[in-house]
C-alpha positions as CSV (number, residue, x, y, z in Angstrom):
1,X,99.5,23.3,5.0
2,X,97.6,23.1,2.1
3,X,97.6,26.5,-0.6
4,X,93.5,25.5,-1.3
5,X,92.8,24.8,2.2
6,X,90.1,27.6,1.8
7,X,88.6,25.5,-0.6
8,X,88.6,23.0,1.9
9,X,87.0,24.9,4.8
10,X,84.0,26.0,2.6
11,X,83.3,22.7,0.6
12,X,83.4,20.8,4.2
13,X,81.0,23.8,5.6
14,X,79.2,23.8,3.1
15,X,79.0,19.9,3.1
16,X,78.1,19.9,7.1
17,X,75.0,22.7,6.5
18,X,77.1,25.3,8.9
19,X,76.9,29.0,8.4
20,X,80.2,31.0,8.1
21,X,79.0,32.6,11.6
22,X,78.6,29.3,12.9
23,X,81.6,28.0,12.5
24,X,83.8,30.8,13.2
25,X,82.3,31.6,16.7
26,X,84.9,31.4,19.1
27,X,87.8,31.2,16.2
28,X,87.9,33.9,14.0
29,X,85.4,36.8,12.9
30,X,83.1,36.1,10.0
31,X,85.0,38.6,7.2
32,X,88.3,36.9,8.4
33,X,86.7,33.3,7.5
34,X,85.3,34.1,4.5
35,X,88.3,35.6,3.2
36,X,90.4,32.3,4.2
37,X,87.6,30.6,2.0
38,X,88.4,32.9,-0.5
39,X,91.9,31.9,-0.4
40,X,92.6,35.8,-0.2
41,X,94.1,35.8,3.2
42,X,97.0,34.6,5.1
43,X,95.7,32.1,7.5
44,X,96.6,31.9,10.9
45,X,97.7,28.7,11.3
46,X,96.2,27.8,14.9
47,X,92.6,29.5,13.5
48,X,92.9,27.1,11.0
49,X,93.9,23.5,13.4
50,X,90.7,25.0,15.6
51,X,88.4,25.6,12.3
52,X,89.9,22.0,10.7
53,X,89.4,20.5,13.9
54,X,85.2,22.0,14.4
55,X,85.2,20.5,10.5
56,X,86.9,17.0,11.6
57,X,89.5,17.5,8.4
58,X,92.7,17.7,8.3
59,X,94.6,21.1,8.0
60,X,97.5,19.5,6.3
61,X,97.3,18.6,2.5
62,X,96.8,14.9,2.5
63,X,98.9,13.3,-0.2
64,X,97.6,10.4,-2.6
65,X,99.1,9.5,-5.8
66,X,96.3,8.1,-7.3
67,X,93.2,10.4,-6.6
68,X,95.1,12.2,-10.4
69,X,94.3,8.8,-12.3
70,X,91.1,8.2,-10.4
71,X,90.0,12.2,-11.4
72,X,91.2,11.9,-15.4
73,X,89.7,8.8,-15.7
74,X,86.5,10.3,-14.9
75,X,86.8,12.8,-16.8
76,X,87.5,10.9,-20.1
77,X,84.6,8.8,-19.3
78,X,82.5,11.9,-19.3
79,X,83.8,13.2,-22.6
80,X,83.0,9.7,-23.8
81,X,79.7,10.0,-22.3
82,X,80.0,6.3,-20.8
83,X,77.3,7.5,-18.3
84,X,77.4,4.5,-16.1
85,X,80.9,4.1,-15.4
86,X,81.1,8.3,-15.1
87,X,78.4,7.6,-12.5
88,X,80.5,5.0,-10.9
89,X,84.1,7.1,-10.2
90,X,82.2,9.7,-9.6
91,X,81.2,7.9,-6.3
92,X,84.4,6.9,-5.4
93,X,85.4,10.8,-6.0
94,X,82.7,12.1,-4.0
95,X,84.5,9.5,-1.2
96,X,88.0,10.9,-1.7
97,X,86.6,14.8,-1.8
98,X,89.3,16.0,0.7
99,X,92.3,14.1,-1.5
100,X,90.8,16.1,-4.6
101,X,91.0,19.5,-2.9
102,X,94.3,18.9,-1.2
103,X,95.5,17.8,-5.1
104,X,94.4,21.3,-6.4
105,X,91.7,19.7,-8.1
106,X,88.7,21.0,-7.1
107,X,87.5,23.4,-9.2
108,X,88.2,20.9,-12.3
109,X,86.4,18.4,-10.5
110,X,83.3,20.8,-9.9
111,X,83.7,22.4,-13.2
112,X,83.0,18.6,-15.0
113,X,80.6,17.8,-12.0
114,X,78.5,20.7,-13.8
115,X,79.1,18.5,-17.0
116,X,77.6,15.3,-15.3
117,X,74.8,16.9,-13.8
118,X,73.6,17.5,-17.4
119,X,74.5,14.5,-18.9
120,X,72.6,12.7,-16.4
121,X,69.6,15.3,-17.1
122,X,69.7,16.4,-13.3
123,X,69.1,20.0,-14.3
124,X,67.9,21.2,-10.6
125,X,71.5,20.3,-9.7
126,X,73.0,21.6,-12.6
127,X,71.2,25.2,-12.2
128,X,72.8,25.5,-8.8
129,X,76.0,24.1,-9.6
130,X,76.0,27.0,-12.7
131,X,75.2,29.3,-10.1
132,X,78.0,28.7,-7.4
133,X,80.8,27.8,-10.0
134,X,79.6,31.8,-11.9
135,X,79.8,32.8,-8.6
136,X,84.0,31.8,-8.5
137,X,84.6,32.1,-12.0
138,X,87.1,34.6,-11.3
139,X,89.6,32.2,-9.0
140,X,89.6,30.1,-12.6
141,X,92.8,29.4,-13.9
142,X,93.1,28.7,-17.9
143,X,92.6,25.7,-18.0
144,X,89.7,26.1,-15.6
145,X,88.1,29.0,-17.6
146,X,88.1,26.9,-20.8
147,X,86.2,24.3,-19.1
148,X,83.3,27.1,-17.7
149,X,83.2,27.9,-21.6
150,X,83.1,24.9,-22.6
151,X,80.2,23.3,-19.7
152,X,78.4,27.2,-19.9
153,X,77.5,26.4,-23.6
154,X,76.3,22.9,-22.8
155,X,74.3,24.3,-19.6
156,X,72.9,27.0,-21.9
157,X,72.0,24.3,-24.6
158,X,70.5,22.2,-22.1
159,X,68.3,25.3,-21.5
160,X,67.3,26.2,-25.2
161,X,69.1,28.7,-25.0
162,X,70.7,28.2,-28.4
163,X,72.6,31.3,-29.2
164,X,74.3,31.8,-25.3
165,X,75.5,28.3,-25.9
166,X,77.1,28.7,-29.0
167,X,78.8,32.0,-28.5
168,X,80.3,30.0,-25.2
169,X,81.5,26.9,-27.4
170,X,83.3,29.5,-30.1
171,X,85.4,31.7,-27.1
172,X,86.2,28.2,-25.4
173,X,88.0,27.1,-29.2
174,X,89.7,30.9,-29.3
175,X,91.0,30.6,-25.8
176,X,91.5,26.2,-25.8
177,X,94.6,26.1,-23.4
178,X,98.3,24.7,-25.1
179,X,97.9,21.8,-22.9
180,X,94.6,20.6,-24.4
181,X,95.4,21.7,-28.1
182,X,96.9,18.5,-28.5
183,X,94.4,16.8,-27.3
184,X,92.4,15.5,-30.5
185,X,89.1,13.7,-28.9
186,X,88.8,17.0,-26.1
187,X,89.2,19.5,-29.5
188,X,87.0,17.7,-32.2
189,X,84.5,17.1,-29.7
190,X,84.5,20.8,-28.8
191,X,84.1,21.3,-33.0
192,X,81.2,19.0,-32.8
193,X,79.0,20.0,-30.1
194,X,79.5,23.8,-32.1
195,X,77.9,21.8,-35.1
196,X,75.0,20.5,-32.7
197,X,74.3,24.2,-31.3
198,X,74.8,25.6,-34.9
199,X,72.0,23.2,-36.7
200,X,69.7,24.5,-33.8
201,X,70.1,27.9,-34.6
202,X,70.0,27.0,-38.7
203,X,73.8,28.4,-38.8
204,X,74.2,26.4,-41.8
205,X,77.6,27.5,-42.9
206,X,79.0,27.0,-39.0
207,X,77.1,23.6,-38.6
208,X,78.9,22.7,-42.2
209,X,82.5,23.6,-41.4
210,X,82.7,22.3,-37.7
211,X,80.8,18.8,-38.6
212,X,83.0,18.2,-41.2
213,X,86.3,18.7,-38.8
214,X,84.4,16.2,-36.0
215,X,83.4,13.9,-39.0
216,X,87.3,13.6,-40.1
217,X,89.0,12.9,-37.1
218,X,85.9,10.7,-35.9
219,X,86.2,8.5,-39.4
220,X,90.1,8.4,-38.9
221,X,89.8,7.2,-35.0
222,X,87.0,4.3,-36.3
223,X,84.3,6.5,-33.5
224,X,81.8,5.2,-35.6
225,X,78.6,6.5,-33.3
226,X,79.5,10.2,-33.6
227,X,80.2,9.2,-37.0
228,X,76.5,8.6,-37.3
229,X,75.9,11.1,-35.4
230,X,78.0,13.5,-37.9
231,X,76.4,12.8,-40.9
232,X,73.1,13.3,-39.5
233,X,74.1,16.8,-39.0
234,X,75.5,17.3,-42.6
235,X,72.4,15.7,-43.8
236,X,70.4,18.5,-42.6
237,X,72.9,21.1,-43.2
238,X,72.6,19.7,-47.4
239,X,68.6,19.8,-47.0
240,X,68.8,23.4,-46.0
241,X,71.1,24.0,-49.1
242,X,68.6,22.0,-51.2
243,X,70.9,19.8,-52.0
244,X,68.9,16.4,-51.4
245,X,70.9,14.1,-53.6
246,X,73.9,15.1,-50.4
247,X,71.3,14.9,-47.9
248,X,69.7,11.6,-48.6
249,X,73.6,10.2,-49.1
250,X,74.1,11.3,-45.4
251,X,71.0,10.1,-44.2
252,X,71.4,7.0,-45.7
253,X,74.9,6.1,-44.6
254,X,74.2,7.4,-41.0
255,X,70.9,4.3,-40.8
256,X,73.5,2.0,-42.2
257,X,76.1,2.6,-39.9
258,X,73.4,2.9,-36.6
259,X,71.7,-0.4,-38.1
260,X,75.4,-2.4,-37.7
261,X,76.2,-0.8,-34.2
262,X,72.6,-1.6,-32.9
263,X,72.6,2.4,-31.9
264,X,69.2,2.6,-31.5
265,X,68.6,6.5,-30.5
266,X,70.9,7.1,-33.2
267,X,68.5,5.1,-35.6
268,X,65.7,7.3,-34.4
269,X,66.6,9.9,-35.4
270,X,68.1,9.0,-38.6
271,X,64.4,8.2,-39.4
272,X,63.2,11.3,-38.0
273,X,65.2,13.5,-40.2
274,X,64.1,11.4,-43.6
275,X,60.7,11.9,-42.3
276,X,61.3,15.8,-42.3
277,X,63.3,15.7,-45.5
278,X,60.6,14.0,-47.9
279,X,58.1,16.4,-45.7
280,X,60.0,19.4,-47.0
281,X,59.8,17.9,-50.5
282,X,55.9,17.4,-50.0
283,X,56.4,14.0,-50.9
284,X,53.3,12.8,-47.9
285,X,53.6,9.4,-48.9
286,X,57.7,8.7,-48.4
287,X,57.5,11.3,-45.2
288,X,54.8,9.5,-43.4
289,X,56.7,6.0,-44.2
290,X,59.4,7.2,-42.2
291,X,57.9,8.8,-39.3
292,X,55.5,5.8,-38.9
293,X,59.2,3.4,-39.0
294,X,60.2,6.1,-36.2
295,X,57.1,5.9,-34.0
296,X,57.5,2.3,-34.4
297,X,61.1,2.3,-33.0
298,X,60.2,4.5,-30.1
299,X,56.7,3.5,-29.6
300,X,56.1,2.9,-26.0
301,X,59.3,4.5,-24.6
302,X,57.9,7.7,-23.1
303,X,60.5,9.7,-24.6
304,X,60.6,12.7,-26.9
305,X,61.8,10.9,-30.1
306,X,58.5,8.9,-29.5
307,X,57.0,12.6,-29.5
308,X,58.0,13.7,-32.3
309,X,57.6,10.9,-34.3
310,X,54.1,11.4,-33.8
311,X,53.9,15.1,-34.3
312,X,55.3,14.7,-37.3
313,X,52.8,11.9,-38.3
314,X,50.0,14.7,-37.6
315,X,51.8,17.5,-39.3
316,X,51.8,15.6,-42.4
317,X,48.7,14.0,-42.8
318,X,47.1,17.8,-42.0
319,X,49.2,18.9,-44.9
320,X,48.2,16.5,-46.9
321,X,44.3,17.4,-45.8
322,X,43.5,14.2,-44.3
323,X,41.7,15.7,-41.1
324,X,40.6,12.7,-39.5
325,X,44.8,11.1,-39.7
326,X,45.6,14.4,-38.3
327,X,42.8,14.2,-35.9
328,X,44.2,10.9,-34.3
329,X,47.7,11.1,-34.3
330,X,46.9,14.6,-32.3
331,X,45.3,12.7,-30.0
332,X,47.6,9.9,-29.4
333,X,50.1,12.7,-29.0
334,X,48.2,14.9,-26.1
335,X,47.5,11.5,-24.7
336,X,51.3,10.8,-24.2
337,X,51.7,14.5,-22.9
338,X,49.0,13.6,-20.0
339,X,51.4,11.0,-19.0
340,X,54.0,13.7,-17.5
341,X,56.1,13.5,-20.3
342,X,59.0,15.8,-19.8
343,X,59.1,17.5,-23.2
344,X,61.0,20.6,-24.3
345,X,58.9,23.8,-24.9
346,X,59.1,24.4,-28.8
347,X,57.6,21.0,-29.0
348,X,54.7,21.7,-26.6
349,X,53.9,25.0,-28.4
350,X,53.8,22.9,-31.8
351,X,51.1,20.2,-30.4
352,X,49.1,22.9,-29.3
353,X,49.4,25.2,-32.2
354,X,48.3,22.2,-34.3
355,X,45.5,21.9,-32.1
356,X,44.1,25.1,-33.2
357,X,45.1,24.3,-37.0
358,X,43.2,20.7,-37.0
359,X,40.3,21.6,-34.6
360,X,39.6,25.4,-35.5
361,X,40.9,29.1,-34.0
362,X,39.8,31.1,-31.2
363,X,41.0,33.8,-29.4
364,X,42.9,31.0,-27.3
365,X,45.3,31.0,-30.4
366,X,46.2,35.0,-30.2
367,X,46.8,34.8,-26.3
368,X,49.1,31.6,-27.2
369,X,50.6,33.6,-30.2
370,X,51.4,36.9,-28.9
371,X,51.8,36.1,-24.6
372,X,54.3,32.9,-25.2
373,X,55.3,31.4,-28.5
374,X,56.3,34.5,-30.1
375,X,58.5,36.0,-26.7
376,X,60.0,32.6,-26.1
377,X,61.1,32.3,-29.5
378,X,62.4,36.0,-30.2
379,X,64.2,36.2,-26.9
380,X,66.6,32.6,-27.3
381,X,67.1,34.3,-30.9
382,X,65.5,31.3,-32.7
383,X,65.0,33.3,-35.8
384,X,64.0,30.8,-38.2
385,X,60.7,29.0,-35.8
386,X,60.5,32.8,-35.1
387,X,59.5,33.6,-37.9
388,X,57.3,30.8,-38.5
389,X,55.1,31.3,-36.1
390,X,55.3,34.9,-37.0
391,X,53.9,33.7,-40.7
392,X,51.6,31.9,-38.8
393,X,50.1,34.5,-37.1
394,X,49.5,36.8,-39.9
395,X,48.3,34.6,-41.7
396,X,45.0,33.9,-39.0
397,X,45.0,37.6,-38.8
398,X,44.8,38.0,-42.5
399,X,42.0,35.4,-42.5
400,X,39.7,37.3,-40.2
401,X,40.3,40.5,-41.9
402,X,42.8,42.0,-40.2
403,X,44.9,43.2,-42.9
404,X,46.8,45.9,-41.1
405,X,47.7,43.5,-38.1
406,X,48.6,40.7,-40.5
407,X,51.2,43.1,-42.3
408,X,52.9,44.0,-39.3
409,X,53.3,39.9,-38.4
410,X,54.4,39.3,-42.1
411,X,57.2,42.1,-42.2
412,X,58.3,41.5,-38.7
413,X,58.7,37.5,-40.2
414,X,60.9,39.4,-42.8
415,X,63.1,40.7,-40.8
416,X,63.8,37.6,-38.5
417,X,64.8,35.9,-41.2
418,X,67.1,38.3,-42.5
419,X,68.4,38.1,-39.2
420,X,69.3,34.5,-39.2
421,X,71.0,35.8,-43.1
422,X,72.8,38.2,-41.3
423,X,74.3,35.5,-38.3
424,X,75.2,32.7,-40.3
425,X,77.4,34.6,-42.9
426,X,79.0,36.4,-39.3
């Protein structure tokens, strides 16, 4: 009989839309059942033929040599993030559910079943998977726990929530099993999706050190997308140093290398971040080249990059004072919102922040301010936006006379970014 057959009984119950009462009526009392699906009883062999029987499974382990290959192979194409053949074994897995479990699989397979969920952007499926694999975290072997690290911080990061996700990706490298140390493409990638979370969070030193690991082995093993990918991130990470001479190199070699490889996302955003550098520099001209090569690129797609090209067409022309640019690009933009765009929320708040910034304030602007920019920004610990909008807000206040209200915004802006000071150099 099979050690997980506990995990059996519940994935098939669970599978079949049967209560634990309804399926051990006759058999065995409720507590008794869910402690055999708990794996923390001894089972009684006949309950179980009569419960395996009610679940039309089999209460022996059922032995196939190849479900291992068929399992690792989807797992590598995940870590590859070769989404349609993932999506492909992951059918054939789905088929074979009762060979995974019986192989002591099945909390690897639901542990990277998290990971698919996400990379596939089914979130609604993701949230509950997070929730029932939380739930069992404690029947997690090493290997197993290094995985709900690993899959917590990209859940967490799917989520915005910036800060969770990173301090989930820096215990998974403390506690990365012996088995997968060796492992080079499981551990750089690890290093670089810390890099990712740490350039959201403006953790420049972090985003520095890990990119630069990913970057080696990545140049070494010719993975010349993440390379891309790679020196995007160090491009930002020199901007926010002010080293631009570094961060135009980067840039620059990362459009190359996308142009060859015909990586169009990748080429996207290469383009994006020119756009913001030359915006930084408050060089209009050079910015808005690059953001209107961007929009061109993504025009049409109904995606965020096509999003924030625009927005960042806007931003710049109202920097630069041309009103009536500003004016139009603002529009296009809240036109392509109207269309059901799914857009993340910092982006949102910026098209409608600008709104108030091209078209004139009202109180809309200090309900927006002070009941959901501000919270959702303080409480993910994005200090750097967070203080931002914080400047932002004292300096309406401080426009309208409200001197004593507009110091209180401008100190609390102070000490946000002394926060993100205080973070990076932990």
């Amino acid at each position: 009989m099979s050690e997980g057959i506990g995990h059996k009984i519940k994935y098939f119950r669970t599978k079949a839309n049967m209560t634990q009462e309804e399926l051990a009526k006759g058999i065995v009392s409720v507590s008794y059942l869910s402690k055999i699906e708990r794996n923390s009883a001894d089972p009684n062999p006949d309950a179980i033929e009569k419960i395996c029987q009610r679940l039309e499974i089999q209460p022996e382990r059922v032995l196939d040599h190849n479900i291992n290959n068929l399992v690792y192979q989807w797992f590598n194409q995940l870590l590859d993030e070769n989404i349609i053949r993932a999506h492909e074994t992951y059918q054939r897995i789905e088929e074979e559910i009762e060979k995974v479990i019986d192989a002591d699989l099945y909390w690897l397979v639901e542990l990277h079943t998290l990971f698919y969920f996400i990379l596939t952007n089914q979130l609604n499926y993701a949230k509950r998977k997070y929730a029932f694999l939380e739930q069992d975290r404690s029947h997690f072997n090493e290997i197993e726990h290094y995985y709900w690290l690993k899959f917590s911080g990209y859940y967490n990061y799917s989520n915005l929530a910036y800060e969770d996700a990173f301090q989930f990706y820096l215990r998974a490298e403390k506690m990365m099993p012996e088995e997968l140390v060796n492992n080079q493409q499981e551990k750089h990638d690890l290093y670089f999706q810390i890099s990712c979370t740490a350039t959201r969070l403006y953790y420049t030193y972090h985003s520095t050190v890990y990119v630069k690991r990913a970057l080696d082995y990545y140049r070494n093993t010719y993975q010349l997308k993440r390379c891309a990918e790679s020196h995007i991130i160090l491009g930002v990470a020199y901007k926010r140093m002010n080293e631009v001479n570094e961060a135009l190199t980067n840039f620059e070699l990362a459009c190359k290398i996308a142009t060859e490889l015909k990586e169009h996302d990748v080429l996207v955003r290469c383009n994006q971040a020119m756009g913001e550098l030359y915006s930084d520099m408050q060089l209009t001209d050079q910015a808005i080249h690059y953001y209107k090569h961007c929009y061109e690129l993504s025009k049409h797609s109904f995606t965020e990059a096509e999003l924030n090209a625009i927005s960042g067409l806007f931003k710049a022309y109202y920097n630069c004072g041309d009103i009536e640019q500003a004016k139009q690009w603002h529009k296009v933009a809240r036109e392509l919102v109207n269309h059901e765009l799914t857009i993340s929320q910092p982006l949102n708040y910026e098209i409608s922040i600008y709104y108030y910034l091209i078209y004139g304030f009202d109180q809309g602007f200090e309900v927006l301010m002070e009941k959901e920019i501000l919270p959702f920004f303080k409480k993910r610990k994005l200090y750097l936006s967070y203080a931002y909008y914080l400047q932002m807000t004292g300096d309406y206040y401080y426009q309208i006379r409200k001197y004593k209200v507009s110091a209180n915004y401008y100190r609390e802006a102070n000490e946000a970014l002394n926060q993100l000071r205080i973070r990076d150099n932990n």
